[in-house]
C-alpha positions as CSV (number, residue, x, y, z in Angstrom):
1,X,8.8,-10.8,-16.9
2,X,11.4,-13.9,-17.8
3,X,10.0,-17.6,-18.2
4,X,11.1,-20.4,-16.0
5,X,13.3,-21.5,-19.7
6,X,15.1,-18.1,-19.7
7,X,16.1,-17.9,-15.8
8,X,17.0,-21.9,-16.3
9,X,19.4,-20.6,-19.1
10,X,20.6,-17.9,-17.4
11,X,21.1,-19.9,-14.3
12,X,23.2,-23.2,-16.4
13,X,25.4,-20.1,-17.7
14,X,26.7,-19.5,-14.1
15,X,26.5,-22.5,-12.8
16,X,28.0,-24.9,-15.1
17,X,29.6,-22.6,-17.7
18,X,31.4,-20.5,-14.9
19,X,30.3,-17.4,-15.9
20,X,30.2,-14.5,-13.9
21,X,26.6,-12.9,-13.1
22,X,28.0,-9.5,-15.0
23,X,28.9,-11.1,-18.2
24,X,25.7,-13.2,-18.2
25,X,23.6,-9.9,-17.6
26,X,25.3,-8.0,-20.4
27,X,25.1,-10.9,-22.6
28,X,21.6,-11.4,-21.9
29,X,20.6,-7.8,-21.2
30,X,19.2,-8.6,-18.2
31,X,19.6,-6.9,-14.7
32,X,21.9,-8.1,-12.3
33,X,19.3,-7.6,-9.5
34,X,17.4,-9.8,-11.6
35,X,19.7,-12.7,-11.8
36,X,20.6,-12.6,-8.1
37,X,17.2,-12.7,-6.9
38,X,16.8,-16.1,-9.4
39,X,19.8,-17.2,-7.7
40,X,18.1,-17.1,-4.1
41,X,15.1,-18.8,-5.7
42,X,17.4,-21.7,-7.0
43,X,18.0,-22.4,-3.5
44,X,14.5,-22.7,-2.8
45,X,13.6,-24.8,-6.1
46,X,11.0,-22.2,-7.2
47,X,12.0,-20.2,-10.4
48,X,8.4,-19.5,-11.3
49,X,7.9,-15.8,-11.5
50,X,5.9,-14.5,-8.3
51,X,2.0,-14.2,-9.5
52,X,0.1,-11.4,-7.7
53,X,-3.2,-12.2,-6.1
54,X,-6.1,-10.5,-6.8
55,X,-6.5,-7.7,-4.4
56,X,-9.5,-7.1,-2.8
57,X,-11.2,-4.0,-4.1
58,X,-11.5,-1.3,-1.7
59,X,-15.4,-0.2,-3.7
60,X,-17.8,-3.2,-3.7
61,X,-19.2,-2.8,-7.2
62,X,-23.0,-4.1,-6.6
63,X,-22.9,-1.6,-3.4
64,X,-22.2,1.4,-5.5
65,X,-24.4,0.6,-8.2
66,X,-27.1,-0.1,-6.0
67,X,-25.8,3.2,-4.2
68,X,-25.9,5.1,-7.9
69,X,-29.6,4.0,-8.7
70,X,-30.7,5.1,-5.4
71,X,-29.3,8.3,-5.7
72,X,-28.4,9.8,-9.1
73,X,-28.2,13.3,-8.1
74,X,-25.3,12.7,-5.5
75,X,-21.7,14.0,-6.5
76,X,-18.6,11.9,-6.6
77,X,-17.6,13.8,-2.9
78,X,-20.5,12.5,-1.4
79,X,-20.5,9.1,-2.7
80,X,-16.8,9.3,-1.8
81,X,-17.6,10.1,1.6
82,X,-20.3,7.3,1.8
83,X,-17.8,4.3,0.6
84,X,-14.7,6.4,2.5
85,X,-12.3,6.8,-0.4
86,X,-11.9,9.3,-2.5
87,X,-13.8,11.3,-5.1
88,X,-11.3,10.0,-7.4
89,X,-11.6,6.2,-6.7
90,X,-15.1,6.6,-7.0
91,X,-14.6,8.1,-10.5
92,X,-12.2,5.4,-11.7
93,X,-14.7,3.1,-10.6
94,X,-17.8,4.4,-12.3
95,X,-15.5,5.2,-14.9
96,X,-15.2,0.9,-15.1
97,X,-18.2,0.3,-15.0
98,X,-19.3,2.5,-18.0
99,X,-21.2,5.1,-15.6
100,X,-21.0,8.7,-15.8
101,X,-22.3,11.1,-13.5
102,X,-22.5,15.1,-13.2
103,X,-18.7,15.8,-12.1
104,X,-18.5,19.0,-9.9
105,X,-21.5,20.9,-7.8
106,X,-22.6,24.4,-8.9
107,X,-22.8,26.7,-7.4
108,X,-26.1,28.9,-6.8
109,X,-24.2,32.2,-6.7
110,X,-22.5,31.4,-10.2
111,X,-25.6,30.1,-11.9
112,X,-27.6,33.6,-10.9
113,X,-24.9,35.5,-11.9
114,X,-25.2,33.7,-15.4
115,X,-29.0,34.1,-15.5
116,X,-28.7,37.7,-14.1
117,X,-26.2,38.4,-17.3
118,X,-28.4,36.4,-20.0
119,X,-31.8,38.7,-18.7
């Protein structure tokens, strides 16, 4: 992302100097999408770079930590389906706030074959 100095710079170099918009973006390795977009915001007398917002998280962290404590034993599938995202939304999440929990279900028929082979 380019400062408000480097797209005043790159703007003077058109403007005043006659440049073309090619020579500029060579010159300062910069895209020509770039440069025409800061041209459209000269217009407007805004070249600060666009900020994003903070977007509103889909998983409210003290409800799934509240959800967590209350039920350990769930999988990420059903906590998924309780907070209607995904498994793996619900794993990044956890993942964020340094909690791990068992990742897949086993199943009975596997487990007894593995206790029927260790007898």
């Amino acid at each position: 992302m380019y400062g408000i100095e480097i797209r005043k710079i790159v703007l003077k170099l058109i403007q005043e100097e006659k440049k073309s918009p090619q020579e500029v973006s060579k010159f300062m390795k910069i895209s020509e999408r770039s440069i025409a977009r800061w041209k459209a915001l000269a217009k407007k007398e805004d070249l600060a770079p666009k900020t994003n917002a903070l977007r509103k998280k889909k998983i409210d962290v003290e409800a799934l930590s509240a959800y967590v404590e209350k039920n350990p034993d769930h999988i990420l599938d059903v906590i998924a389906k309780q907070f209607n995202v995904r498994a793996s939304a619900i794993w990044y999440r956890l993942k964020q706030m340094k909690i791990t929990l068992k990742k897949r279900q086993r199943c009975i028929g596997s487990a007894m074959k593995q206790n029927v082979r260790n007898l």
